[in-house]
C-alpha positions in Angstrom: -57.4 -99.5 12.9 -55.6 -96.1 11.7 -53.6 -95.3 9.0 -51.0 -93.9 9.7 -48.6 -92.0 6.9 -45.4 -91.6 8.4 -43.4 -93.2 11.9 -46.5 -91.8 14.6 -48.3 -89.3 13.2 -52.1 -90.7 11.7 -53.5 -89.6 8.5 -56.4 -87.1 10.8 -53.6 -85.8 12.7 -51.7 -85.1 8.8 -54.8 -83.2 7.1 -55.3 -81.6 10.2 -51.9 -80.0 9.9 -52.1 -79.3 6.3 -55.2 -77.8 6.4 -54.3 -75.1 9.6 -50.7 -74.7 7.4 -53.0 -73.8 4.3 -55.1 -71.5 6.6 -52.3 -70.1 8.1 -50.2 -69.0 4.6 -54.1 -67.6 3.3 -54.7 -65.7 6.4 -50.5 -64.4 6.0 -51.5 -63.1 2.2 -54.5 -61.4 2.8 -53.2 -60.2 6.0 -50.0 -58.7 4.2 -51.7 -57.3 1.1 -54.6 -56.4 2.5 -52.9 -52.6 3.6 -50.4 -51.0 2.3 -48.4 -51.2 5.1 -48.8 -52.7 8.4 -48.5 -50.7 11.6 -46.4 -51.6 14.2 -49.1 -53.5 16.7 -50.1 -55.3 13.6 -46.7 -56.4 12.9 -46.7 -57.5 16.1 -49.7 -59.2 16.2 -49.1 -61.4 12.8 -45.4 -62.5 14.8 -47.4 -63.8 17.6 -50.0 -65.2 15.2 -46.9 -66.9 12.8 -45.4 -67.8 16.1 -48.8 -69.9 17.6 -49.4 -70.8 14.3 -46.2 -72.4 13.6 -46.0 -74.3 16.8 -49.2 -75.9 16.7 -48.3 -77.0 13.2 -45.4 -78.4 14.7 -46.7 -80.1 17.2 -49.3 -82.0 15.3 -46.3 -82.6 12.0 -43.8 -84.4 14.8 -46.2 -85.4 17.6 -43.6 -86.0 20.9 -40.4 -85.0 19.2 -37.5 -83.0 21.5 -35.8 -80.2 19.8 -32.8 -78.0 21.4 -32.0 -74.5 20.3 -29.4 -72.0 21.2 -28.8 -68.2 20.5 -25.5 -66.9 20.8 -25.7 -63.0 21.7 -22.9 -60.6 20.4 -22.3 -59.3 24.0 -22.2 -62.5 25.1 -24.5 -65.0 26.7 -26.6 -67.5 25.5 -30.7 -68.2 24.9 -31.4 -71.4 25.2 -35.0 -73.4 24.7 -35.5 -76.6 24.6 -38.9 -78.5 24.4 -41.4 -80.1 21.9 -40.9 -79.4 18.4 -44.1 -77.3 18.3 -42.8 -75.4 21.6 -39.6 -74.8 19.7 -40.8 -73.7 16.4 -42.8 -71.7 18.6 -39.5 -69.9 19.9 -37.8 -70.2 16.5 -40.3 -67.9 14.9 -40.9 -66.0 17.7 -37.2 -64.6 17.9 -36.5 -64.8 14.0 -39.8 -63.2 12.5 -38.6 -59.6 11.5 -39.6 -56.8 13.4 -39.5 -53.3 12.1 -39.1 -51.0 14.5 -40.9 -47.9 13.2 -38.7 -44.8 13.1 -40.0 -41.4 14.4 -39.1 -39.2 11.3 -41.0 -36.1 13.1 -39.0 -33.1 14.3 -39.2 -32.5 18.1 -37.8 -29.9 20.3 -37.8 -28.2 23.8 -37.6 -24.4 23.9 -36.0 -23.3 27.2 -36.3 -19.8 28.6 -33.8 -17.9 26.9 -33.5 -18.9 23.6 -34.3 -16.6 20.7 -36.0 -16.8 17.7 -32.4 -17.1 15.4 -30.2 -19.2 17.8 -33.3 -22.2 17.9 -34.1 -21.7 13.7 -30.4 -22.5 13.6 -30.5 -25.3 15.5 -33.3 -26.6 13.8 -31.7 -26.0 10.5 -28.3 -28.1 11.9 -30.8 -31.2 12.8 -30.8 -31.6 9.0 -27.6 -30.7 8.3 -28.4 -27.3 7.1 -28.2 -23.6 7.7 -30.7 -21.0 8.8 -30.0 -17.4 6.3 -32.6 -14.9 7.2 -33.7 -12.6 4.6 -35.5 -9.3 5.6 -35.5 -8.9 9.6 -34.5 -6.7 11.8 -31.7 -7.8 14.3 -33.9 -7.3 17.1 -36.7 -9.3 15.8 -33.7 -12.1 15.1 -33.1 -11.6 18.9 -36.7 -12.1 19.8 -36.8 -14.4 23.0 -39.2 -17.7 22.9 -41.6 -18.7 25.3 -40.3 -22.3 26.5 -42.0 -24.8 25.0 -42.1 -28.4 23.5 -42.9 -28.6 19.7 -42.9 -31.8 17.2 -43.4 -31.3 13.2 -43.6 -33.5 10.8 -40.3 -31.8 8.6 -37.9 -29.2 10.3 -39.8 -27.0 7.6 -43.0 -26.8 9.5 -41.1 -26.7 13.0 -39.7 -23.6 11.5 -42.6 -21.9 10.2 -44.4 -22.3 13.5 -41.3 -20.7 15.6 -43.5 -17.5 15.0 -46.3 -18.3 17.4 -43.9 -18.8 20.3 -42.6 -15.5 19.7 -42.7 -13.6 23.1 -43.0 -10.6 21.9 -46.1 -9.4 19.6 -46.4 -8.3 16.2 -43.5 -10.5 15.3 -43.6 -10.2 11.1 -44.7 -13.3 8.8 -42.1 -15.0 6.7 -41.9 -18.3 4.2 -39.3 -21.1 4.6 -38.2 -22.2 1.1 -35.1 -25.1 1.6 -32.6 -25.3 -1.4 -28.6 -25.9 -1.7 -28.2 -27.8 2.5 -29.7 -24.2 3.7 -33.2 -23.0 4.9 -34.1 -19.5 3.7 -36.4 -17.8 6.2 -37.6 -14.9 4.2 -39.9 -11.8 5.8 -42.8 -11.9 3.8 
């Protein structure tokens, strides 16, 4: 004969559940501060993870219990599940564990054939919501036509300071890119 500590559920089936629960929050704090930050596919990874985990918890917790859940959408429609407990805590954390969607903070552009060296350095500049002054060249040099390209920096600063290699024409001078006061200052060196 069983014990049993609650209405169906035995006293194996209890520690059982306690003891994946209390594997499950050690793996979740070493996992989390183990890196300083987690990268996307290991974000996902830990929500599928939290989302297995949690539903086998709650399987084993409630045994046969039914459970109903429904997501209303802002453009309408509904999501609905319904199941086991463990199937829908499965669901539950599945669509409420907080994703972060990484954000692409680098600087990427497509040179056409035509544009010159001053109209894309503006452009650049206006992508942050800043102006291009150019100290130092010639207008022809400023009217130096690009070889179409595709380019990505990490800041607008470096996308600017490599403009120079895509220069068609050669012998095109060197120059710095200091940023102060919403402008970029590209200066002939």
């Amino acid at each position: 004969m069983s014990e049993h500590v609650g209405e169906g559920v035995s006293t194996g089936r209890f520690w059982i559940a306690v003891g994946l629960t209390i594997v499950l929050i050690a793996f979740l704090v070493v996992a989390f501060f183990k890196k300083a930050q987690l990268t996307s596919s290991q974000q996902q990874i830990l929500r599928f993870l939290c989302s297995l985990c949690g539903g086998f918890a709650g399987a084993i917790f409630t045994g046969e219990a039914l459970a109903r859940v429904e997501i209303g959408f802002d453009i309408g429609g509904k999501l609905l599940a319904s199941g086991t407990a463990g199937f829908a805590l499965f669901i539950i954390v599945w669509f409420t564990f907080k994703t972060v969607v990484a954000v692409d903070h680098r600087v990427a552009v497509s040179i056409v054939s035509g544009w010159t060296f001053s109209m894309t350095a503006q452009k650049l500049a206006e992508s942050d919501q800043k102006v291009a002054v150019f100290e130092g060249f010639a207008p022809e040099q400023l009217e130096a036509p690009l070889k179409p390209a595709e380019i990505a920096q990490s800041t607008t600063r470096a996308a600017l300071l490599n403009l120079r290699y895509l220069v068609a024409a050669p012998g095109f001078p060197e120059y710095s890119v200091e940023t102060a006061d919403g402008r970029y200052t590209i200066k002939r060196v």
